[in-house]
C-alpha positions as CSV (number, residue, x, y, z in Angstrom):
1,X,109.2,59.6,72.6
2,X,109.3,56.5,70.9
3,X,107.0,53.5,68.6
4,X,107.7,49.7,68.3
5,X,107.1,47.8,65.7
6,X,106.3,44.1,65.9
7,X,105.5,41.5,63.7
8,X,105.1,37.4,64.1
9,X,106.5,34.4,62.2
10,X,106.8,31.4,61.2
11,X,109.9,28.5,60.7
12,X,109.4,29.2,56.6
13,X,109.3,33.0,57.7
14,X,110.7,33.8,60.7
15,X,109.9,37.1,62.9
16,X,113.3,38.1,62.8
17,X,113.3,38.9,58.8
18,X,111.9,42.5,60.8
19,X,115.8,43.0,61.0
20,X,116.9,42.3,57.5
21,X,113.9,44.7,56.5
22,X,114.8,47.9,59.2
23,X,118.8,47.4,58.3
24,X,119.2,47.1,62.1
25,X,120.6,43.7,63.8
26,X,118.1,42.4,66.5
27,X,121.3,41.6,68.5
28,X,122.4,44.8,69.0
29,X,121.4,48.1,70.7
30,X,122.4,51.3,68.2
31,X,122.2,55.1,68.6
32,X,122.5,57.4,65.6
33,X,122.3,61.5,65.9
34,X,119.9,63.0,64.5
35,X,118.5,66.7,64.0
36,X,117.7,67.5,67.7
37,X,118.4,64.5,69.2
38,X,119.5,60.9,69.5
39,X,117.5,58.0,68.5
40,X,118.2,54.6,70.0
41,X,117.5,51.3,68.1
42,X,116.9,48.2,69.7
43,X,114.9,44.8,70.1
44,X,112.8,44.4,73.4
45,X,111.9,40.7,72.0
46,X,113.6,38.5,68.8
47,X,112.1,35.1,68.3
48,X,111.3,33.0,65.3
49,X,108.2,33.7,66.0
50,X,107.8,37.6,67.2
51,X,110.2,40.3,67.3
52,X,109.9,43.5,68.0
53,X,111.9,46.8,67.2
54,X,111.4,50.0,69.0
55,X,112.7,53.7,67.9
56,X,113.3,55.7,70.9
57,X,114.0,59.2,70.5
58,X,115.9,61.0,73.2
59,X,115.4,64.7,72.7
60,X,117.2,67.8,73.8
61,X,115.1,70.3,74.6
62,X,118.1,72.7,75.4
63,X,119.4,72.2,71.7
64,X,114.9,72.5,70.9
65,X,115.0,75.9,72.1
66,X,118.4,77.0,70.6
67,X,117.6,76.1,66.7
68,X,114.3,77.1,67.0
69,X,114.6,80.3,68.2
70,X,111.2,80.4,70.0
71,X,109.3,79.1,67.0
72,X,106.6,76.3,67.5
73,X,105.6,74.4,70.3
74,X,107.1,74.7,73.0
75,X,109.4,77.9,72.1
76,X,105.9,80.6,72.5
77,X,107.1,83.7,73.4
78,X,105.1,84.9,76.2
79,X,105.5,81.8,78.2
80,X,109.6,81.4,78.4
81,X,109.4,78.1,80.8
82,X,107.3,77.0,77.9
83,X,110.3,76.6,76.0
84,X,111.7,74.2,78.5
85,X,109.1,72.3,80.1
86,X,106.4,70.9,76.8
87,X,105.7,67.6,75.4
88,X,108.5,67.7,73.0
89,X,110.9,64.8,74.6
90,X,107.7,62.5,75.1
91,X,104.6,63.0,72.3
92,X,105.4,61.5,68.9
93,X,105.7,64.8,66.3
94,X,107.7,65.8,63.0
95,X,110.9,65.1,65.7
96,X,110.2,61.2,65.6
97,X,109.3,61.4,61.8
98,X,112.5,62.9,61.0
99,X,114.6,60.3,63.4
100,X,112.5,57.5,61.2
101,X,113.3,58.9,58.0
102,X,116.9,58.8,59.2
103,X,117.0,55.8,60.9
104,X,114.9,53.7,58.8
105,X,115.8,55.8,54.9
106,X,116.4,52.3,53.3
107,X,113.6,50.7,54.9
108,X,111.4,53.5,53.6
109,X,112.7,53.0,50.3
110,X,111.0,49.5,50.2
111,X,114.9,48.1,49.6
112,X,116.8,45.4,50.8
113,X,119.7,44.1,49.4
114,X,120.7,40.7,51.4
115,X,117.3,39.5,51.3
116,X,115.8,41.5,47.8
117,X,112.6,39.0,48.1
118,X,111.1,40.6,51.3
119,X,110.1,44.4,50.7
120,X,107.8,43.5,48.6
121,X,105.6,41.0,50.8
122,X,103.1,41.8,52.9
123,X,103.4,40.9,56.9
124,X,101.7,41.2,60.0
125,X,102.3,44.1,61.7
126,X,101.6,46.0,64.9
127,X,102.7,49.3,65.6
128,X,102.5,51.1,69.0
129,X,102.7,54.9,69.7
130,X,102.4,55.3,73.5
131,X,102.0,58.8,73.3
132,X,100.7,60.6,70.3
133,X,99.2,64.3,69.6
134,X,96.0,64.2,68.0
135,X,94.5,67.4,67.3
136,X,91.3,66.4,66.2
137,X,90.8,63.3,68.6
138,X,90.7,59.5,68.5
139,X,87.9,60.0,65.0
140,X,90.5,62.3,62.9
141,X,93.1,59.2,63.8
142,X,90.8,56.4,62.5
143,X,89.9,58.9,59.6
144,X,93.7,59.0,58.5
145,X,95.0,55.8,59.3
146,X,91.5,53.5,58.2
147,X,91.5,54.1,54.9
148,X,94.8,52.8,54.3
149,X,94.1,48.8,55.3
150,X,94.8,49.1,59.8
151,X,93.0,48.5,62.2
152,X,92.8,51.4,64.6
153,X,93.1,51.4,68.5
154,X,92.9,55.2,69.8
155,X,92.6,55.4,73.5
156,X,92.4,59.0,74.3
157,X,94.7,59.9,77.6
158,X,93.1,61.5,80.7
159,X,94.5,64.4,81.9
160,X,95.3,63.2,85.3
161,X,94.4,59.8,85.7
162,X,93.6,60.8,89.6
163,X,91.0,63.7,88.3
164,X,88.8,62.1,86.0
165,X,86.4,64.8,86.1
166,X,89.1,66.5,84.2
167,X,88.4,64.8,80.9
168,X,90.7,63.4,78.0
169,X,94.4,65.2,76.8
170,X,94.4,65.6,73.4
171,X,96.8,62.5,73.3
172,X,96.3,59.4,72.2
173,X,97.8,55.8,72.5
174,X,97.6,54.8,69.3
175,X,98.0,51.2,68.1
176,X,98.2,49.8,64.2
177,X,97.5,46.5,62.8
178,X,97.4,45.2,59.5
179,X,98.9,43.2,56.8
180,X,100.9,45.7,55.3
181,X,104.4,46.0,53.1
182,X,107.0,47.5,55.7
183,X,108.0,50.5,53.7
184,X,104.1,51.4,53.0
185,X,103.9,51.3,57.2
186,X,106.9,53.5,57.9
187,X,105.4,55.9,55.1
188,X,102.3,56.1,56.7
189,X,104.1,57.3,59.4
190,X,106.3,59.4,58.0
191,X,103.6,61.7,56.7
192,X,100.8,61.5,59.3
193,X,102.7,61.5,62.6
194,X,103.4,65.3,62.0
195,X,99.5,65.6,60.3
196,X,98.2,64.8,63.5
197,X,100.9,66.7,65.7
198,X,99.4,69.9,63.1
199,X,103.1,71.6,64.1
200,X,106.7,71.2,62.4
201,X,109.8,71.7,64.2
202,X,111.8,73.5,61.0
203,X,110.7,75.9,58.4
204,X,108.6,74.4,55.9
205,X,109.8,75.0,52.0
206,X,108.9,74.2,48.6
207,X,110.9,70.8,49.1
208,X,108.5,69.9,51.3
209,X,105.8,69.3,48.7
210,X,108.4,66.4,46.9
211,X,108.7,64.9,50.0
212,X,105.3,64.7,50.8
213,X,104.7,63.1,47.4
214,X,107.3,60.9,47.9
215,X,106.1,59.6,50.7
216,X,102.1,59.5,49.8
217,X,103.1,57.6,46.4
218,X,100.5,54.7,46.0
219,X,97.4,55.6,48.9
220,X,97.6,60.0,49.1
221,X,96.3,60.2,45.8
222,X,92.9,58.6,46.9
223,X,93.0,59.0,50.5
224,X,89.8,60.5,51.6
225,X,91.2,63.0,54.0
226,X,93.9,64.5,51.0
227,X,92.7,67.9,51.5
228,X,93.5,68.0,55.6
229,X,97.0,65.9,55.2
230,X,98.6,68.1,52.8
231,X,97.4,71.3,54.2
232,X,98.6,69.9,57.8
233,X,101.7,68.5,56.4
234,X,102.7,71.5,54.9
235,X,101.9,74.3,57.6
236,X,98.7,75.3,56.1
237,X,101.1,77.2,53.6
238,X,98.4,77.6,51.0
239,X,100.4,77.8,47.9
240,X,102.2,74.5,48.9
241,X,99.5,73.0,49.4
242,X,97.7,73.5,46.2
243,X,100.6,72.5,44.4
244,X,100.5,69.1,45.9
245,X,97.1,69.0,45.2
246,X,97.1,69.8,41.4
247,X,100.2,67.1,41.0
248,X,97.9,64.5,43.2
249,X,95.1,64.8,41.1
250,X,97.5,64.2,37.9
251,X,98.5,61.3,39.5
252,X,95.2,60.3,39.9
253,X,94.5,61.2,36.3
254,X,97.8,59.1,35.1
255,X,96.5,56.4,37.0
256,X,93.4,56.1,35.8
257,X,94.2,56.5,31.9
258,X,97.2,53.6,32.8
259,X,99.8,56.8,31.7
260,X,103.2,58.1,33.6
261,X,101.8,62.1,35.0
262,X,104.7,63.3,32.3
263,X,102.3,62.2,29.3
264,X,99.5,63.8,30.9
265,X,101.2,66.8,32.0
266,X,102.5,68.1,28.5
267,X,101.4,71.5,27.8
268,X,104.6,72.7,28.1
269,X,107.6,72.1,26.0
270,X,110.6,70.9,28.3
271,X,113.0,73.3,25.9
272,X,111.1,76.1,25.9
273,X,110.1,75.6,29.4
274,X,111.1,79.1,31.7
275,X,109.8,77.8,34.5
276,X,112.7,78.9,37.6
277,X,114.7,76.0,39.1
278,X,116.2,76.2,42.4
279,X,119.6,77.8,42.3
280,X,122.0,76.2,44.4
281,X,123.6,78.2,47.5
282,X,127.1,77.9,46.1
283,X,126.1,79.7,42.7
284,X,124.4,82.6,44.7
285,X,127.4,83.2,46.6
286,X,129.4,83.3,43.7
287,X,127.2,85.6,42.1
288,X,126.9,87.6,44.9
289,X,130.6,88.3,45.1
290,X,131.1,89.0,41.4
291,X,128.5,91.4,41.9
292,X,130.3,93.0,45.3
293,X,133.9,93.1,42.9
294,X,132.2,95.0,39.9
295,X,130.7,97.5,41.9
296,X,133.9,98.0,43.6
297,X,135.6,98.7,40.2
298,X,138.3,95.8,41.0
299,X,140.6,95.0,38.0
300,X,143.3,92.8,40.0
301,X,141.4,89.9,42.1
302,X,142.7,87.8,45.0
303,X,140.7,84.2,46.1
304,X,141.8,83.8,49.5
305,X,141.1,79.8,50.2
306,X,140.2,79.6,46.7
307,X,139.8,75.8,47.1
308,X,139.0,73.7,43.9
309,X,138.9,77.3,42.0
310,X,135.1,77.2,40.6
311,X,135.0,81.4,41.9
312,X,138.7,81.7,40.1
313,X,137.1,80.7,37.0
314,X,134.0,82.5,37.0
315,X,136.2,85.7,37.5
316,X,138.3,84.5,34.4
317,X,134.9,84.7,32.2
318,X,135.0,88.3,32.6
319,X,137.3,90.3,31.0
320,X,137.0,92.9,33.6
321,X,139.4,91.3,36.1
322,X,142.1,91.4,34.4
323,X,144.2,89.5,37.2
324,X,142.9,86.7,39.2
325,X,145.3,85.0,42.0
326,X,144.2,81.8,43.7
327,X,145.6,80.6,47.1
328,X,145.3,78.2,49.1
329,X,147.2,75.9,52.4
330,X,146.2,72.6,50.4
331,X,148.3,71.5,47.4
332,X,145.8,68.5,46.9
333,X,142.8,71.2,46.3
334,X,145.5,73.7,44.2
335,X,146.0,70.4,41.8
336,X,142.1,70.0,41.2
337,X,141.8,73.9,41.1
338,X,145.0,73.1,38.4
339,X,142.7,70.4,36.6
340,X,139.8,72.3,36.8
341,X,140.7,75.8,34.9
342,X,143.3,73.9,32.3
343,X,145.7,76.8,31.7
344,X,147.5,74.7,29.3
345,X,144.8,74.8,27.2
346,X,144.1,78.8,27.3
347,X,145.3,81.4,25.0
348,X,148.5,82.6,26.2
349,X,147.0,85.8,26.9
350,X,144.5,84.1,28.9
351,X,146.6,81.9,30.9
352,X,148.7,85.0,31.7
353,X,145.6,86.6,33.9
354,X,145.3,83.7,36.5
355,X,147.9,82.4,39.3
356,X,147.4,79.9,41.9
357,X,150.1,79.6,44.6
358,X,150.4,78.0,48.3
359,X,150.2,80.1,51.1
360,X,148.8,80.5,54.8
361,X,146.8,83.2,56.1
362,X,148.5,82.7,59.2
363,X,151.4,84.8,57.5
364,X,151.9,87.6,56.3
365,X,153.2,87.3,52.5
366,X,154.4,89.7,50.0
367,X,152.8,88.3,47.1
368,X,149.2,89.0,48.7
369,X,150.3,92.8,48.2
370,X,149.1,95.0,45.6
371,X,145.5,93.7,44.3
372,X,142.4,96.2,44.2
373,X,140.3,93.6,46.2
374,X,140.6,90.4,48.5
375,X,137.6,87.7,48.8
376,X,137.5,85.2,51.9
377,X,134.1,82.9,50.4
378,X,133.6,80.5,53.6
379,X,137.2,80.8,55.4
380,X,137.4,82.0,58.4
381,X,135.1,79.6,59.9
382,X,137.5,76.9,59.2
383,X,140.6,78.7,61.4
384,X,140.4,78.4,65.4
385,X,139.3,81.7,66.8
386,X,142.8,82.1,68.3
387,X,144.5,81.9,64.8
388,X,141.4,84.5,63.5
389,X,143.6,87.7,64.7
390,X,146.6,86.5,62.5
391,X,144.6,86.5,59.5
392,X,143.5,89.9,59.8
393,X,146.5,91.3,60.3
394,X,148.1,89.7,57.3
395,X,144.9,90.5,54.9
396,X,143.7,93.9,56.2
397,X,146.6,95.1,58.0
398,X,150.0,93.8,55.5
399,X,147.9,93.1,52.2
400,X,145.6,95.8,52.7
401,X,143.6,95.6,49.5
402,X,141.2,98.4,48.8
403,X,138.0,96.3,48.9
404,X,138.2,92.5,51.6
405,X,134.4,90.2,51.1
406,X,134.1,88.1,53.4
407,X,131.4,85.6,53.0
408,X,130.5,83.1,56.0
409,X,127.8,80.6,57.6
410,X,124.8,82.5,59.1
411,X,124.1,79.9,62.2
412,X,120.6,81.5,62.8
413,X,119.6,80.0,59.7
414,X,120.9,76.3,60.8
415,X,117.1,75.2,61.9
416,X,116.0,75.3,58.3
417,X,117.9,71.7,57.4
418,X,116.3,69.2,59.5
419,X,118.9,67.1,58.3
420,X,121.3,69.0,60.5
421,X,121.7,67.5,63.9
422,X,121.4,69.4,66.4
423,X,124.6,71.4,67.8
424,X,126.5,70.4,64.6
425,X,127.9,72.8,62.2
426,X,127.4,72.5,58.5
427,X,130.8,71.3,57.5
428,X,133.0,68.7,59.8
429,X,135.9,71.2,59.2
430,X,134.3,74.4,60.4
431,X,136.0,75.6,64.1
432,X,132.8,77.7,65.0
433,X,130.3,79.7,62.9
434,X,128.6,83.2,63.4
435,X,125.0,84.6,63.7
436,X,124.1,87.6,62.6
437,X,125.3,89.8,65.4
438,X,128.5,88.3,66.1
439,X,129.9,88.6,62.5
440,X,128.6,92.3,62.4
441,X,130.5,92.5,65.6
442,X,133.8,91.4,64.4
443,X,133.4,93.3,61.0
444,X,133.0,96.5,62.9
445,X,135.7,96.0,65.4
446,X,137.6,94.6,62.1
447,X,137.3,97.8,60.0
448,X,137.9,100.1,62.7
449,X,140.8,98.4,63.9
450,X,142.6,98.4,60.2
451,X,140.9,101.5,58.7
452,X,137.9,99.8,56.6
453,X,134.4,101.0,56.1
454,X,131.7,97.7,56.0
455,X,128.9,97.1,54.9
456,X,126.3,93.8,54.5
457,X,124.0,92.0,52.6
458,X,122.3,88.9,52.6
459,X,123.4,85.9,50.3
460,X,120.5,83.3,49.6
461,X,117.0,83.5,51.0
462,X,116.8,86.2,53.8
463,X,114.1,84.6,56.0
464,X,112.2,87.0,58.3
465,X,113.1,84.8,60.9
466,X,116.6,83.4,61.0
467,X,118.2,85.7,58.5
468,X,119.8,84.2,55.0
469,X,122.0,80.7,54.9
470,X,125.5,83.3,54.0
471,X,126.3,86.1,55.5
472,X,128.5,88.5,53.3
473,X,130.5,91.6,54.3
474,X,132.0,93.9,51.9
475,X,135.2,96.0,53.6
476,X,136.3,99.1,51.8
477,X,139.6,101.1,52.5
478,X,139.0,104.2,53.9
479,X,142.8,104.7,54.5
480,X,146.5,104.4,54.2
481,X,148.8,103.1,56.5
482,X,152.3,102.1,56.8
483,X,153.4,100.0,60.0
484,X,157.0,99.4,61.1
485,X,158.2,97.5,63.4
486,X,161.2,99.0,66.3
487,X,163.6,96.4,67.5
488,X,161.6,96.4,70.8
489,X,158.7,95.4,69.2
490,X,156.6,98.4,69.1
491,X,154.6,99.6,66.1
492,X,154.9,103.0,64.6
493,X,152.2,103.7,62.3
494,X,151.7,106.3,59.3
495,X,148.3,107.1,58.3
496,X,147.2,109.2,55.3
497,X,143.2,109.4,54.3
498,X,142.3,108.3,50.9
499,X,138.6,108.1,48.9
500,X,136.7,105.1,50.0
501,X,137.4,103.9,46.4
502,X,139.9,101.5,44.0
503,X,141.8,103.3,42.1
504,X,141.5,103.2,38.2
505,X,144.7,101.3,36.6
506,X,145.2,105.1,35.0
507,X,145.9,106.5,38.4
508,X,148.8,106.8,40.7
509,X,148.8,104.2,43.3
510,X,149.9,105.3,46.6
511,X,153.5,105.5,47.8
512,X,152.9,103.1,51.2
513,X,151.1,100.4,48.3
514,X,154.2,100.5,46.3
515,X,156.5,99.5,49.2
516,X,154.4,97.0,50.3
């Protein structure tokens, strides 16, 4: 799929400014990854007196079909060459307003540094979509794009060219002309390629309403069709899409009485205002962990990775833990973990509860012995999967805590950030990450294997769909066991059953914890 964008010039203001105002050289051809694709940049002609860009969006529809796990177009089902064979790689949709956003995110800013003067004029523009879905026909495409100052070529395209008698697709060729600012243009786009597509490609969210207003700042608040583009835009999700509506017609309002929407939209005091704010993913992991230790009745913590140390400190705020050890491979992230907590500036009693020490969990260590519980938040995805085995030997099989969480990506859950591209992982350092059933598969084989009982839960949003963003295991010791090792290399093991529970600090520990 793909749209060009041409404008013309003159020797005061030549053609080529188009480059200046996209952030992309005419003389050069550039690719950039994007969410389920790669999108090409490059300049069919560059004069003084035309020039023309074109966006061309190469799609996989192998990756399509992967993230979207037979949602939307093109993934139905009861149809599963449908998932393959669709209009996806070829019909402009939420796939090539994504790739613009991307592509073009200073452009659709209205911004331009080297040349600060041009974003805000006017130009001639033309825009051609060869190929665009228009689920309402060529008159819902002059209804959306009229209002807004272009003049509107729809050509509806036949079926099969050789069967007339067929009738029209519900494709268009759609072209745009006008005098228009650049960044209003790509806007336009931006929101009303997907309107007339009527299908996204990810999971739409409460984010979406921002961007929507984002985007529609200046001509959504009196566009004629308002109703139809933010119900479209946002899935028909109805609760969305009143919410864009109340806060379009306050724009309206602020408009009209020459005020900012704030003034208007004052009935409720900002400090007194309970109103829930979206919690980030990192805090809900964290709480979900100190929730998983205090229900296991741990006194004597271990952060396994503990990175920059923001779950070491939490753990500090409550008196409950009354030892918290932090390790990690990195001495650069032990120093800002260091920096961070400022033990030099606790009590001395206070200081006395934390450590934070070096170490690999490629090892086994004697100083990871003797603690009630062990957390892994977001490790084990950043070890190869040949190194994995090491590290459960020398957390559940040497250390052998009475209670391991193991928190890690959910990859299901991936096609919710468009952002993503597609076939990457979250972080650059990550060596793999799970779905659902292949971390339930390595926790079982994990706890049986080492003599754990596990259990899961969901950390962040559990969508009925792809399952939550974290996936979070909680091992607890079901038993004992003491291995030695014969000079031949063989393992003798002692095993001795014990309640599924941590000890209180009142209680004998066992005889095989003290010798570890």
């Amino acid at each position: 799929m793909f749209l060009t964008i041409s404008t013309t010039g003159t020797t005061g203001s030549p053609a080529t400014d188009l480059g200046f105002l996209l952030h992309k050289h005419p003389g050069k051809a550039q690719r950039f990854s994007t969410s389920h694709g790669t999108a090409h940049v490059l300049y069919p002609e560059a004069g003084e007196e035309r020039c023309t860009a074109a966006l061309l969006l190469e799609v996989d529809p192998v990756a399509l079909v992967r993230r979207a796990k037979g949602k939307g177009r093109g993934g139905a089902p009861d149809s599963a060459l449908a998932q393959y064979v669709n209009d996806r790689p070829y019909a402009a949709s939420s796939l090539l307003a994504v790739a613009l956003s991307s592509v073009f995110s200073t452009a659709l800013k209205g911004q331009c540094a080297a040349r600060p003067e041009l974003p805000g004029a006017a130009r001639p523009l033309r825009i051609e979509v060869p190929v665009l879905p228009a689920r309402g026909g060529a008159a819902l495409v002059e209804r959306l794009f009229a209002p807004l100052g272009w003049t509107v070529t729809a050509e509806p395209v036949a079926l099969d060219e050789k069967f007339p008698q067929w009738g029209d697709s519900r494709y268009v060729r759609l072209v745009l002309e006008g005098e228009q600012r650049l960044a209003d243009a790509l806007r336009h786009l931006y929101v009303l390629l997907p309107v007339l597509d009527d299908a996204k490609h990810y999971w739409v969210a409460s984010d979406e309403v921002e961007k929507l207003l984002r985007a529609g700042e200046g001509w959504l608040e009196d566009h004629p069709e308002q109703r139809l583009i933010a119900g479209r835009y946002l899935s028909r999700r109805w609760s969305l899409t009143r919410d864009a509506l109340e806060r379009l017609a306050l724009a309206r309002l602020a408009e009209a009485d020459d005020a900012e929407a704030e003034e208007l939209d004052n009935a409720v005091d900002e400090e007194t205002d309970t109103e829930e704010r979206p919690v980030p993913l990192a805090v809900q992991r964290r709480t979900a962990i100190l929730g998983a230790l205090r229900a296991a009745g741990a006194a004597r913590v271990l952060d396994l990775g503990c990175g920059q140390g923001q779950l070491v400190g939490e753990l500090l705020k409550d008196p409950r833990f009354t030892e918290v050890a932090g390790m990690d491979v990195s001495t650069r992230a032990l120093k800002e973990a260091a920096r961070r907590l400022r033990p030099d500036r606790m009590t001395e009693r206070q200081a006395a509860r934390v450590t934070l020490f070096q170490g690999s969990l490629a090892y086994t260590d004697r100083r990871l012995a003797g603690y009630d519980a062990a957390v892994l938040s977001e490790v084990i995805e950043h070890l190869d999967l040949p190194r994995l085995p090491a590290l459960e030997h020398a957390v559940f099989g040497a250390a052998r805590p009475a209670t391991v969480i193991v928190t890690t990506p959910n990859s299901e859950y991936n096609v919710r950030w468009e952002t993503l591209p597609a076939g990457h992982l979250r972080h650059a350092d990550h060596r793999f990450e799970w779905t659902r059933e292949e971390f339930r598969t390595w926790a079982a084989e994990v706890a049986e294997r080492y003599g754990y009982e596990v259990a899961h839960a969901p950390v962040g949003p559990d969508d009925p769909e792809t399952g939550p963003p974290t996936q979070m295991a909680v091992f607890t010791r079901t038993e004992n066991r003491t291995d030695t090792r014969t000079e031949n290399g063989t393992v003798n093991r002692t095993e001795s059953r014990t309640e599924s529970r941590t000890p209180n600090r009142t209680e004998k520990e066992p005889k095989q914890e003290k010798a570890a």
